[in-house]
LUMDO-111162 format. One record per residue (C-alpha): residue in one letter; x, y, z. Coordinates in steps of 0.1 Angstrom, whole numbers, padded with zeros to 4 digits, always signed. Layout:
residues N
AXYZ...
END
This chain:
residues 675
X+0000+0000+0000X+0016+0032-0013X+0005+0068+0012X+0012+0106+0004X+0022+0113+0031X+0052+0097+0057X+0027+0092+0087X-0011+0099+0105X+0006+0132+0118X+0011+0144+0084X-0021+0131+0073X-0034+0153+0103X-0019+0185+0094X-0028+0180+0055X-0060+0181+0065X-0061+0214+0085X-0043+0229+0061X-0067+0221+0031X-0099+0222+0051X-0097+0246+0080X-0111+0278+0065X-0136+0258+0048X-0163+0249+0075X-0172+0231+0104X-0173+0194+0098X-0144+0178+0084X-0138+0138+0079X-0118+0112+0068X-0136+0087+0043X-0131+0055+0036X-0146+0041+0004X-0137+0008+0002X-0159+0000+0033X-0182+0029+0026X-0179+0045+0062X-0168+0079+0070X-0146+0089+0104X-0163+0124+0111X-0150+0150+0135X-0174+0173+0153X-0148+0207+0150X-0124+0217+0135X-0103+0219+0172X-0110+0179+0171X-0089+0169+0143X-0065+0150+0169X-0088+0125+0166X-0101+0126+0202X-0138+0139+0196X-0139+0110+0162X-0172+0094+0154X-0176+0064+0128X-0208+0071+0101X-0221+0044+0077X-0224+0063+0051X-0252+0039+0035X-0275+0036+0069X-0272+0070+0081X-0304+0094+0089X-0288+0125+0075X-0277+0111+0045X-0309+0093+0040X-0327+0129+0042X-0313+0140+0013X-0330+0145-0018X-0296+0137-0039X-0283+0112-0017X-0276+0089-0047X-0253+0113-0058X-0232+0111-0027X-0230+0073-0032X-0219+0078-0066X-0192+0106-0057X-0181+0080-0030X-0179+0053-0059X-0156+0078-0079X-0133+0082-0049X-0130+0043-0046X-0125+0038-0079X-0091+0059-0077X-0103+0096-0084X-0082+0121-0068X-0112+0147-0063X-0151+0146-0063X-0177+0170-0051X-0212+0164-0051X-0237+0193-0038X-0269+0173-0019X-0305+0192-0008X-0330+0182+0022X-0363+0166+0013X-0374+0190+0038X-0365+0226+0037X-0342+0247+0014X-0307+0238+0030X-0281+0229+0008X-0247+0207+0014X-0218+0209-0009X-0197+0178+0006X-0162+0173-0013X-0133+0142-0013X-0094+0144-0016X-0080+0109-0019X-0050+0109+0005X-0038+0066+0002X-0042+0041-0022X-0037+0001-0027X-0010-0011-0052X-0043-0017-0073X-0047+0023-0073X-0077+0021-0053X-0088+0050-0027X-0092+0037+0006X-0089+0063+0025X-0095+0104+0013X-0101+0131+0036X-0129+0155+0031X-0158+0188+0037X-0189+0188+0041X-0203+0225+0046X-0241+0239+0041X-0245+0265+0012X-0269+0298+0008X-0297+0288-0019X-0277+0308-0042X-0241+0316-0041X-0230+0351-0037X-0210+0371-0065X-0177+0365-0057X-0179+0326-0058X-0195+0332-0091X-0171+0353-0105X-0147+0322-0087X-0164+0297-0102X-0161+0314-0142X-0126+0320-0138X-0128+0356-0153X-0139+0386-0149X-0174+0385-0171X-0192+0415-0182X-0222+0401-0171X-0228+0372-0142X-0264+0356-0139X-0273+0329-0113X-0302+0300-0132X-0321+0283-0110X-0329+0249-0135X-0359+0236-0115X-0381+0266-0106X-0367+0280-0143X-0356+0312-0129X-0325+0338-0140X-0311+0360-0112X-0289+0390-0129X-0257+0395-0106X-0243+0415-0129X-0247+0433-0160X-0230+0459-0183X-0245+0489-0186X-0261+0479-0227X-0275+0448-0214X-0290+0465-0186X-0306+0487-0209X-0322+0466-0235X-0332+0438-0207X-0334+0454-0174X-0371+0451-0169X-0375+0418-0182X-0351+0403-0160X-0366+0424-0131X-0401+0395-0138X-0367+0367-0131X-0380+0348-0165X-0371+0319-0175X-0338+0310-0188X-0347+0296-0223X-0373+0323-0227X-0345+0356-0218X-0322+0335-0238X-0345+0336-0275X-0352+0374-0263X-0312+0379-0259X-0304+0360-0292X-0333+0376-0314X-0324+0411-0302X-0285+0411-0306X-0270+0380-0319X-0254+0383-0356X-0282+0367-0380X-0258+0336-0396X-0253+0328-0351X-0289+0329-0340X-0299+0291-0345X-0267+0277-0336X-0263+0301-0302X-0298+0286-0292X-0291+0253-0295X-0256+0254-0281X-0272+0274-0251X-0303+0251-0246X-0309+0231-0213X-0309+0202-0229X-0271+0204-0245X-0263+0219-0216X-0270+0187-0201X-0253+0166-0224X-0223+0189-0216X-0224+0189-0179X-0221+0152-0181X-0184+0153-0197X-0175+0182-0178X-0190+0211-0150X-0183+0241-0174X-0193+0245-0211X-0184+0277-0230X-0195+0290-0260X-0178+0318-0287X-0206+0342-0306X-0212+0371-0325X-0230+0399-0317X-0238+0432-0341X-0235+0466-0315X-0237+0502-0332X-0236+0484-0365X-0201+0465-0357X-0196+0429-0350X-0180+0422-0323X-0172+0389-0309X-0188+0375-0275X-0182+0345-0249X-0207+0325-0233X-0197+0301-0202X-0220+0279-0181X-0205+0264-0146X-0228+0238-0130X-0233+0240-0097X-0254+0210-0087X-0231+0182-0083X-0221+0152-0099X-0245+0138-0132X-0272+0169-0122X-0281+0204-0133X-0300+0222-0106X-0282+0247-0108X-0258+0269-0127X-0237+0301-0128X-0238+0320-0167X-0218+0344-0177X-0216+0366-0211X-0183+0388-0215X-0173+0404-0250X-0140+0394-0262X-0133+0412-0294X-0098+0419-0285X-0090+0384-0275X-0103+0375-0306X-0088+0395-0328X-0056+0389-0312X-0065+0351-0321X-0072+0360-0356X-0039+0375-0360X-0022+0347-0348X-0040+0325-0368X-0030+0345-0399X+0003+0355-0394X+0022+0334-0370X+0033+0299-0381X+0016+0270-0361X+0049+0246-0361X+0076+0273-0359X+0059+0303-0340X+0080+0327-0366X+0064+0346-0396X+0043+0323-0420X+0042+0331-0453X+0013+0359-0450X+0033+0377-0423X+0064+0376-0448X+0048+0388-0472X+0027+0418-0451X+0063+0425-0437X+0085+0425-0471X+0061+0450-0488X+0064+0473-0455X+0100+0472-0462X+0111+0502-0491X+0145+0483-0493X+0159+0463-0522X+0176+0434-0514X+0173+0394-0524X+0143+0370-0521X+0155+0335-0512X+0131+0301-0515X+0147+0273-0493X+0140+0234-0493X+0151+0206-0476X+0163+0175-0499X+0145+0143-0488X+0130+0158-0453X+0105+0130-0456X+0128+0107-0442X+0132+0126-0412X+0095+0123-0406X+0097+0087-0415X+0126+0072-0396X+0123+0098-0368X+0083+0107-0365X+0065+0136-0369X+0071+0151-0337X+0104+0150-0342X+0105+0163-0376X+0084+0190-0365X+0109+0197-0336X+0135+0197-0365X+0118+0226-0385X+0118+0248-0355X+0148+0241-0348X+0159+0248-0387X+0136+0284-0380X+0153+0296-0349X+0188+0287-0370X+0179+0306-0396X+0162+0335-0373X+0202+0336-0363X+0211+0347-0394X+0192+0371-0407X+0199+0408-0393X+0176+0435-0380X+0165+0447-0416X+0161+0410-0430X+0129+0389-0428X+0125+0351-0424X+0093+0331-0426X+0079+0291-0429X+0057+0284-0462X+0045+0251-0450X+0062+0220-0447X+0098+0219-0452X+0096+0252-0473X+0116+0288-0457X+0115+0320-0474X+0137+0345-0465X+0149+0384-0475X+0181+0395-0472X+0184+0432-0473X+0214+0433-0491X+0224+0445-0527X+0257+0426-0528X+0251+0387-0542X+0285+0378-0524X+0272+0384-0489X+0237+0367-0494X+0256+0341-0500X+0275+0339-0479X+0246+0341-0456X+0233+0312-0470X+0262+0293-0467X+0262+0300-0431X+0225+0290-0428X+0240+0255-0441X+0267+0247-0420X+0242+0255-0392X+0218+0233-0399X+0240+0206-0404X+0246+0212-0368X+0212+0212-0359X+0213+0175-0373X+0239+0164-0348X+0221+0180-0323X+0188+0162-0327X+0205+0132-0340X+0186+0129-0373X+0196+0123-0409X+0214+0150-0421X+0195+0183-0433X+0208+0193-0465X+0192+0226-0479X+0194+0240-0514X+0184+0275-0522X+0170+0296-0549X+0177+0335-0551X+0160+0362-0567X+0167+0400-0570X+0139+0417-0549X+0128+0455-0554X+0101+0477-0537X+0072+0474-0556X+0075+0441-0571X+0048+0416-0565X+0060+0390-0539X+0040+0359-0550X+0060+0367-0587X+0098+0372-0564X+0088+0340-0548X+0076+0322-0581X+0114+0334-0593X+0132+0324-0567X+0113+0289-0563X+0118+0278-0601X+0158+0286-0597X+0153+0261-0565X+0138+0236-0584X+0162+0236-0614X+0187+0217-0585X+0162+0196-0567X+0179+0167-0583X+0213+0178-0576X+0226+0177-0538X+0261+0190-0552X+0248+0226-0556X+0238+0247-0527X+0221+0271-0544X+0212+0286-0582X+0204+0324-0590X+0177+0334-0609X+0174+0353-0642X+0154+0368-0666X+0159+0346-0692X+0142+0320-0673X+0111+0337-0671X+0111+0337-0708X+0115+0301-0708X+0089+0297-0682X+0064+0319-0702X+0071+0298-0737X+0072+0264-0719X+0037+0278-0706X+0020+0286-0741X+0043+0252-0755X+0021+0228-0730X-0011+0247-0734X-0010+0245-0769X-0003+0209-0775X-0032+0192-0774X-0048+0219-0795X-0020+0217-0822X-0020+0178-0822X-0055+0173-0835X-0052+0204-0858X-0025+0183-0874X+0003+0215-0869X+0032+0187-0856X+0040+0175-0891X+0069+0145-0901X+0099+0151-0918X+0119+0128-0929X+0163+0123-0928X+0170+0099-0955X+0195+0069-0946X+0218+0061-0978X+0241+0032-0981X+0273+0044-0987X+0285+0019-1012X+0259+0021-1036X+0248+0059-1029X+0212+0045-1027X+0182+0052-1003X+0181+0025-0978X+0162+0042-0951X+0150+0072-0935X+0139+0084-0895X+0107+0101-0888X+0118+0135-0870X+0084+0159-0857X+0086+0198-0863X+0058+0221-0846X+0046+0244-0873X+0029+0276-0852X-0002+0298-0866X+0024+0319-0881X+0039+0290-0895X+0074+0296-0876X+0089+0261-0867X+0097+0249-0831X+0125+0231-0832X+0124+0194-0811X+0152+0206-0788X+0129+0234-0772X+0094+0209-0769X+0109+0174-0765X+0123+0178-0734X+0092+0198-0719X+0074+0169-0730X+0096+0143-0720X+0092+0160-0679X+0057+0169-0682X+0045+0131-0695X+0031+0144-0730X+0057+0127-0751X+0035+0093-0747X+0007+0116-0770X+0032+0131-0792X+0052+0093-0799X+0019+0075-0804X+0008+0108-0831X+0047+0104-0852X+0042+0065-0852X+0010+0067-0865X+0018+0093-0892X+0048+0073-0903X+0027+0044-0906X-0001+0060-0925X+0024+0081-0949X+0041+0044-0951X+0003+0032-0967X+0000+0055-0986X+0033+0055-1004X+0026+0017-1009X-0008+0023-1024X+0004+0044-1046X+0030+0023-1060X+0059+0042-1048X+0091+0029-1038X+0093+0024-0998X+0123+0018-0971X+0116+0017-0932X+0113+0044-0915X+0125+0043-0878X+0108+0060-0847X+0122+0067-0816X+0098+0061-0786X+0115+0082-0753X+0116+0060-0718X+0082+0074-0709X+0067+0063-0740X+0082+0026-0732X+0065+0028-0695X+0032+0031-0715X+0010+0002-0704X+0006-0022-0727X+0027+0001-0758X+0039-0032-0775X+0004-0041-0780X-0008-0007-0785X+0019+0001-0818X+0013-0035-0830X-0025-0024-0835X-0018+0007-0849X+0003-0007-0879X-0019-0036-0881X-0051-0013-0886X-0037+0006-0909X-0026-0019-0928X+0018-0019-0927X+0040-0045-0917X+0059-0038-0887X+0093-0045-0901X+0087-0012-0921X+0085+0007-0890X+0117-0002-0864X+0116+0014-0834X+0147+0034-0819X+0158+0032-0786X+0184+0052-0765X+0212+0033-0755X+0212+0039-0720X+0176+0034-0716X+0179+0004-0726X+0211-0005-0709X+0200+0012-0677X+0171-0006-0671X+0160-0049-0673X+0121-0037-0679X+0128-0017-0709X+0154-0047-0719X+0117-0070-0717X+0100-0044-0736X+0123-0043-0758X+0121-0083-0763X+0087-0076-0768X+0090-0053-0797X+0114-0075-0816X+0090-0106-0810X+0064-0084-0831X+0087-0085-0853X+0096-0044-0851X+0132-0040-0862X+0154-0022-0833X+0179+0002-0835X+0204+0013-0809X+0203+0052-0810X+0230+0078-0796X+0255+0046-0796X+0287+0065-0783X+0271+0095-0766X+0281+0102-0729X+0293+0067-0723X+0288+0029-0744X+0290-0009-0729X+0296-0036-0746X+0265-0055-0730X+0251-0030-0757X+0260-0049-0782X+0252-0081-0768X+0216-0077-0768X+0198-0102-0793X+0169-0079-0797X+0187-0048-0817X+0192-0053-0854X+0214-0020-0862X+0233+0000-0843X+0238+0037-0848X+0267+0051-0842X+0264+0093-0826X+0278+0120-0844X+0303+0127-0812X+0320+0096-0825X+0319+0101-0859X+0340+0135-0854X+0365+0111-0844X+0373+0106-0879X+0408+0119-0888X+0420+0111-0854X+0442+0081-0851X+0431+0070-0820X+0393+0077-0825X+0396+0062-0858X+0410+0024-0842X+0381+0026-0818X+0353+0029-0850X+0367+0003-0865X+0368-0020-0839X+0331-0010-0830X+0316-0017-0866X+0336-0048-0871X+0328-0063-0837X+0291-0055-0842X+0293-0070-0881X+0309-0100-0863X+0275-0105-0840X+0253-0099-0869X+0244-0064-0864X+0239-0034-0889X+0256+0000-0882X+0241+0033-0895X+0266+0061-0889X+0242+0101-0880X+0259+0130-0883X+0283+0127-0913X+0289+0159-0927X+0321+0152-0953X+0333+0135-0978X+0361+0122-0956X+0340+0107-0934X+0316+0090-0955X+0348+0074-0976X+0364+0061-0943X+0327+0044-0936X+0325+0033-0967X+0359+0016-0961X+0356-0003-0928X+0317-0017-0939X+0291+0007-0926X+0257-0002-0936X+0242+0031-0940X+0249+0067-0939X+0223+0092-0923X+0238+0133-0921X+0237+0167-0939X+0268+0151-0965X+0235+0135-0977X+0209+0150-0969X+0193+0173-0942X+0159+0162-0928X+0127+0166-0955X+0091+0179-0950X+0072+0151-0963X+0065+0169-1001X+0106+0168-1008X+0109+0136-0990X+0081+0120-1015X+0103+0131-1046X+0129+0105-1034X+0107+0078-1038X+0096+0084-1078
END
């Protein structure tokens, strides 16, 4: 059995000390055998004047109107409950008991069995002090509602609500009935319904049973202004009842709208600026300085391995280091997440960064510190002038940032103008597309493929151009790699295969002489569900065999990765001839070559410029003659001269594709090749 206190003597004195200047009749209680120890004054707390009560046969309990209550209070206390008060009233009479418990020792179980307590007789209703007590505040107006006889005693009340309900709550009306009067007079329309039933007896009830106060926030419209308004409820009755209760009404506007402020400008993780505030505080400032966007690489992880309360610990942490750094004119602020803006008000780029590389080295401390992965920020900076917009500053500095999400090696990358150029064309580029697709303004053109022995046209590759309104030409360098980010490269693959093939039908139709004409499909394309299938019935419904329509393939898509290798298996079992494309560029394998499933290689242009060096010269023609040797044909791009195609000519290259023959067609000049 565990006890509070070291012996009966301090058991003693605990009890004069928390029960003396309540009332007359003290006791000990003890649950567990539902008897009580009572002592007739307070001067009798030695113990010499004690007296043994069963609580359940007892004539003054049992003349209590509530004395289930007291049973149940008791129950509470035995069950463990450090504090219970129950408030009981004669069957006969008005008086009033409030009798309270304070558990003092417990079994190893937790159990109570034995608490100390009060029992002391109340006025009818409680004066104003104990009701200001029992709010907890100072209220602007304190009423006293007597439940059962339905009555509403004003204690207080400010001098506007005397005014409008002085003389009604001189009649002491009901409480429901001076609430609707109250509500219909005062309360902002949109509040009405919702204040009445939040302020009913019956959810008052329902409330009173979780806990003995309830409050309630409101609006109120006063002089034409809305201000906002409290509402609490304290029951007085004891435990599980509502006899009685203690309302008060206060307005708290400026509580409020120091709430709504905080809301709106102070960040909940951090307690520093959120964005709003930095914003609200960077167009206050007439200084010029920088705008920087910050980010975290991977921060997941931390909130992963570590939790979120950790992670969250982490970005304050980050906040305060950053708060470090910045000076008195400079502002700081988090966007959400593990996103920072900051402004430094400097006009030299060499100390912002500076300050930013001081911002890392912190943080990599605040990663020892916590003992979490490592925080590794990267940065993006923006000029910033008074006057500027700050959602277009931040939009600046947050596209530099995201040009090195990818790469941990940079700390940070500086803005410029000429990106918002890009970003403005890329823009039009990806809202356009879909438009331009079906209005058939992506047109094929066509780089012949010549065999360099006989001069002869052996081949070509289907290359897209974007002819605009004004019929300018986007060249494939400024939309194919938008395309290839932004996923709509599988649309534009699917729209050149498909031209090919029906240019390819038509050409036979007419009786014209036809090679194959490759396609490259990019890695996203590849990913396409099903894209084996989906090519195989787009040449079979429009009526060309598949071997007139090879499909390229980077090389280090396909080295890179075993599922494109399968897809690639696929194609070749459809009988689609594959070529190897941009064989030499960046870096080559010989597991290249050693791939059943590509019939041709083509060698890049960056090796073909090889040609007149020794060196680079030995390493073609051990290439071609190594792929000869496994049965595959090699189509040189990019030949230019005369030199070169003689020297391909020499060591066996199959076919030729470059300006020295020809540059690539629109589909009218292309067509005159095949007469």
């Amino acid at each position: 059995m565990s006890n509070r206190f070291d012996d009966e003597n301090n058991i003693e004195m605990d009890i004069k000390t928390a029960f003396a200047s309540w009332g007359k009749y003290v006791f000990k209680c003890f649950p567990q055998e539902c008897r009580l120890r009572s002592f007739l004054s307070e001067d009798s707390l030695d113990g010499s004047e004690e007296k043994n009560v069963d609580i359940i046969n007892n004539p003054f309990i049992d003349s209590m109107v509530d004395r289930n209550n007291l049973l149940k209070a008791v129950e509470q206390i035995a069950d463990g409950e450090k504090f219970a008060t129950v408030v009981l009233h004669a069957k006969e009479g008005t008086d009033t008991y409030r009798i309270s418990f304070k558990s003092i020792c417990f079994d190893d179980a937790g159990r109570t069995v034995e608490a100390i307590g009060l029992a002391e007789q109340l006025d009818e209703r409680l004066n104003e002090s104990e009701m200001v007590n029992a709010l907890g505040s100072n209220f602007n107006s304190i009423y006293y509602v007597d439940v059962d006889n339905n009555k509403m005693y004003p204690y207080r009340m400010n001098p506007s609500v005397r005014a409008m309900f002085g003389e009604v709550l001189e009649s002491k009306p009901g409480y429901q009935e001076m609430m609707e009067q109250y509500v219909n007079a005062i309360v902002l329309e949109e509040d009405k319904l919702h204040m009445l039933l939040e302020t009913s007896i019956n959810n008052l009830r329902r409330q009173f049973l979780i806990k003995d106060t309830y409050q309630h926030d409101y609006r109120i419209v006063r002089d034409g202004q809305v201000q906002y308004c409290r509402a609490k409820f304290v029951n007085v009755s004891g435990v599980g009842e509502l006899h009685k209760m203690i309302a008060g009404f206060s307005d708290i506007s400026p509580e409020k709208q120091r709430e709504l402020e905080r809301i709106a400008y102070v960040d909940a993780v951090t307690g520093g600026n959120n964005y709003e505030s930095f914003k609200k505080k960077l167009r206050d400032r007439n200084v010029s300085g920088y705008l920087i966007s910050m980010d975290i690489h991977s921060f997941k992880i931390v909130n992963s391995i570590c939790g979120v309360a950790k992670g969250d610990e982490a970005l304050r942490w980050i906040s305060e280091n950053i708060r470090g750094v910045v000076g008195y004119n400079d502002i700081s602020g988090h966007i959400n997440a593990d996103r920072f803006v900051i402004f430094f008000a400097d006009d030299k780029i060499n100390k912002v960064i500076r300050k930013i590389e001081t911002i890392n080295l912190q943080l990599i401390k605040v990663s020892e510190s916590l003992k979490i992965p490592k925080i590794q920020p990267y940065f993006g900076v923006t000029k910033w002038e008074p006057g500027k917009k700050v959602e277009e500053a931040y939009g600046e500095a947050n596209f530099a940032k995201n040009r090195i999400k990818e790469r941990k090696d940079v700390l940070y990358q500086i803005y410029s103008q000429a990106d918002t150029e890009r970003i403005v064309e890329e823009k039009q580029m990806e809202d356009n597309f879909y438009r331009d697709l079906n209005d058939n303004h992506f047109e094929i053109w066509y780089q012949p493929k010549y065999a360099p022995k006989t001069n002869k046209l052996v081949g070509a590759e289907g290359l897209v151009r974007w002819r605009r309104e004004n019929n300018e030409i986007i060249p494939p360098s400024k939309f194919i790699p938008l395309f290839e980010r932004n996923g709509m490269i599988k649309a534009l693959d699917e729209y050149v295969f498909r031209e090919v093939c029906t240019h390819q039908r038509r050409w036979l139709d007419e009786g014209k002489k036809i090679v194959p004409i490759s396609i490259n499909l990019s890695r996203a394309s590849l990913y396409f569900e099903s894209v084996v299938k989906r090519y195989h019935d787009i040449a079979r419904r429009i009526g060309i065999y598949t071997h007139l329509v090879p499909i390229e393939i980077t090389e280090s898509a396909a080295v890179d990765n075993d599922e494109i290798k399968s897809i690639a298996d696929k194609f070749h079992g459809n009988g689609f001839p594959l070529l190897v494309d941009d064989f030499g560029s960046g870096y080559s394998s010989l597991v290249t070559l050693n791939m059943k499933c590509f019939d041709t290689l083509k060698i890049d242009k960056s090796l073909i410029d090889y040609i007149g060096d020794s060196n680079g010269e030995r390493l073609l023609v051990h290439t071609i003659a190594l792929a000869k040797e496994l049965g595959i044909c090699v189509t040189a791009e990019g030949v230019e001269s005369q030199e070169q195609v003689e020297f391909l000519k020499n060591i066996d290259c199959d076919s030729i594709q470059g300006f020295y023959y020809s540059k690539p067609l629109p589909l009218t000049e292309y067509e005159m090749l095949l007469d």
